[in-house]
C-alpha positions as CSV (number, residue, x, y, z in Angstrom):
1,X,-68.4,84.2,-15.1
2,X,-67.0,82.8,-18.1
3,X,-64.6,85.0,-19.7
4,X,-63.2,86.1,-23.3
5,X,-59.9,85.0,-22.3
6,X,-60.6,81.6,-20.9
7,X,-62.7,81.4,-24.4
8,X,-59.4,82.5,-26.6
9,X,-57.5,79.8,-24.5
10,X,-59.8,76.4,-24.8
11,X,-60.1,77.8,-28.4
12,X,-58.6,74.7,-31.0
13,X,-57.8,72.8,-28.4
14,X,-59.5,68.4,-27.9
15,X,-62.1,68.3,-26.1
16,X,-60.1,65.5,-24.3
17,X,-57.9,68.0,-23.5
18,X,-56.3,69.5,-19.7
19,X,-57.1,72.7,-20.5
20,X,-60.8,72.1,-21.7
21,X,-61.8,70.2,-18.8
22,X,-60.2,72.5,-16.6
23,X,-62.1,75.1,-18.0
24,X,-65.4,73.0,-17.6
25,X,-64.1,72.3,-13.6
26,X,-63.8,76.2,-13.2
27,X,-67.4,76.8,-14.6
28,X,-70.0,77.9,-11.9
29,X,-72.5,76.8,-14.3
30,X,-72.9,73.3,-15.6
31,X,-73.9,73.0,-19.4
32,X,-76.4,71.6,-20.9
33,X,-74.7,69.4,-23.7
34,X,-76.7,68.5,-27.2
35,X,-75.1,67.2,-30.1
36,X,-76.2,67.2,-34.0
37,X,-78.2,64.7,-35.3
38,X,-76.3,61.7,-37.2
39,X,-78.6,61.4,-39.9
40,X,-76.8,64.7,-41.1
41,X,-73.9,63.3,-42.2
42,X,-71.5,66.0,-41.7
43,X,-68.3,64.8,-43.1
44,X,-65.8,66.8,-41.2
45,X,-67.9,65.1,-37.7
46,X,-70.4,66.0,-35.8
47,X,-70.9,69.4,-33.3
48,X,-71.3,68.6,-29.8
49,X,-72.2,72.4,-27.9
50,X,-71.8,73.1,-24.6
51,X,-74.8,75.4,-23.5
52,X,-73.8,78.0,-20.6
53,X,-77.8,79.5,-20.8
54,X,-77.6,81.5,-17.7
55,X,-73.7,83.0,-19.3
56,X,-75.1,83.5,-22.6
57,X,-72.2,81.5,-24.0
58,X,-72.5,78.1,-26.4
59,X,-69.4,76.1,-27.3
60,X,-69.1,74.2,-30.4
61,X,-66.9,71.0,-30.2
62,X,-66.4,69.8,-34.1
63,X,-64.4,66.6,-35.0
64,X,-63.4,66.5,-31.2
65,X,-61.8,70.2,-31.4
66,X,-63.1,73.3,-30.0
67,X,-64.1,75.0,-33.3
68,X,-66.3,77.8,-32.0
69,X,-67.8,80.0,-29.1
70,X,-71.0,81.9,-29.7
71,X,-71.8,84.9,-27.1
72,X,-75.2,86.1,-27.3
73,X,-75.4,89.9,-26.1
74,X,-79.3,89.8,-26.1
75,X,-81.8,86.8,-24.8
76,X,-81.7,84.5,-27.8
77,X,-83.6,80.7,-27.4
78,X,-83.1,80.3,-23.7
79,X,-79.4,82.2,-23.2
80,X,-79.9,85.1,-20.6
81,X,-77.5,88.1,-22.2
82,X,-73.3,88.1,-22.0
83,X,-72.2,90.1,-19.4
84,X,-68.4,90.2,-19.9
85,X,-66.0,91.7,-22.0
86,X,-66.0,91.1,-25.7
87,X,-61.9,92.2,-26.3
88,X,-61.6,95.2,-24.3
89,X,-65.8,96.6,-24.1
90,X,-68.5,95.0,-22.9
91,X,-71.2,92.8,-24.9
92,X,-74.0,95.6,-24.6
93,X,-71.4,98.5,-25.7
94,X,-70.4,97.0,-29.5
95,X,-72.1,98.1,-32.2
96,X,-70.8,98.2,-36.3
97,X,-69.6,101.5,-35.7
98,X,-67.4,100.4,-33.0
99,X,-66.1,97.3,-34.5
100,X,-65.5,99.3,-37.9
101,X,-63.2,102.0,-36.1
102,X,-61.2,99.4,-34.0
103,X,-61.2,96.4,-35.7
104,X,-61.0,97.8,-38.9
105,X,-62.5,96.8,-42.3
106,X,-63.9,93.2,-41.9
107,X,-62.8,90.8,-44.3
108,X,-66.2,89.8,-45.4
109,X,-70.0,90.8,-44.2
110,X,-73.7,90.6,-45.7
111,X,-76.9,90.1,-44.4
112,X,-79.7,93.1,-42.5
113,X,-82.2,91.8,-44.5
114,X,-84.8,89.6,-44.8
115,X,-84.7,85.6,-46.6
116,X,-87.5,83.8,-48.2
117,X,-86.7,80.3,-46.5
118,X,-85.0,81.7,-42.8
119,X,-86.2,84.7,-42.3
120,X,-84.2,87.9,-41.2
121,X,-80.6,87.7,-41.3
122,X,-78.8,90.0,-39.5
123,X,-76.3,92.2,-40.7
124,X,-72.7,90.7,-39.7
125,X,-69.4,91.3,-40.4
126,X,-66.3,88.8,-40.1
127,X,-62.8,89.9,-39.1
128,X,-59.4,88.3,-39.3
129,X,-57.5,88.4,-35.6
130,X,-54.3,87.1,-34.9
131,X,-55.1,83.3,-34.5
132,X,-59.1,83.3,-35.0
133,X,-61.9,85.2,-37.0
134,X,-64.4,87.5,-34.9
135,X,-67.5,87.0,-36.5
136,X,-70.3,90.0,-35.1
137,X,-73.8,90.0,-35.5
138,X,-75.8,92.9,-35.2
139,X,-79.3,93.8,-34.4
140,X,-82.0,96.1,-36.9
141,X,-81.2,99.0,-34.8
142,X,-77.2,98.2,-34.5
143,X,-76.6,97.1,-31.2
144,X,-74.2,93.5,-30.7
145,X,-76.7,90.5,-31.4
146,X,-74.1,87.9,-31.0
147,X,-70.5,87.6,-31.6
148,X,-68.8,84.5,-32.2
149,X,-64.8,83.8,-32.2
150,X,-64.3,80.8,-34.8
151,X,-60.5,79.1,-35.4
């Protein structure tokens, strides 16, 4: 299973790098790998992700550099449910109260409602860690949706 440490590791480092293709050896699963279109001329590069479906895990490799892991804690597009530890609970056991009390107040959050052009946006709320941001997503009824750890 892939893990919230192993995540917190490969975090900023090259995709070229030991320790991200050490990370890719260890994996059970093998990835499914898509990349951004060119025609969107992103000018800080392209995303390449790394798609662990059966995990519930996606990778996001910007400009060469691991910029971002997604864990979904529901079935979302194909990604079966994260069943490790987010910090120190599981997926399935965060909710906004939780992450209010222990993480304390986010730095920023928005959303739980609905957008003309992309539809419902769930509510989410971004903290500041010691060398990343915790971005959490949650569900209508409050449960963890998705949580993301971004550098």
């Amino acid at each position: 299973m892939i893990s919230w440490p192993d995540m917190l590791k490969i975090l900023s480092k090259r995709e070229e790098s030991f320790e991200f293709k050490s990370f890719l050896r260890s994996c059970e699963e093998t990835p499914s790998i898509s990349e951004t279109p060119v025609e969107y001329n992103d000018p800080q590069g392209h995303t390449v992700f790394y798609k662990f479906l059966l995990s519930g895990v996606e990778i996001g490799v910007r400009a060469g550099v691991v910029n971002h892991v997604h864990f979904y804690a529901t079935s979302h597009e194909g990604y079966q449910p994260y069943k490790g530890l987010i910090g120190p609970y599981e997926a399935s056991g965060w909710n906004e109260q939780l992450a209010t009390e222990l993480l304390r107040p986010p730095v920023k959050s928005g959303g739980g409602k609905p957008d003309a052009l992309i539809g419902y946006v769930h509510r989410w709320m971004k903290f500041e860690l010691d060398s990343f941001f915790l971005r959490f997503e949650f569900a209508p009824e409050g449960s963890l949706w998705k949580a993301t750890i971004v550098r």
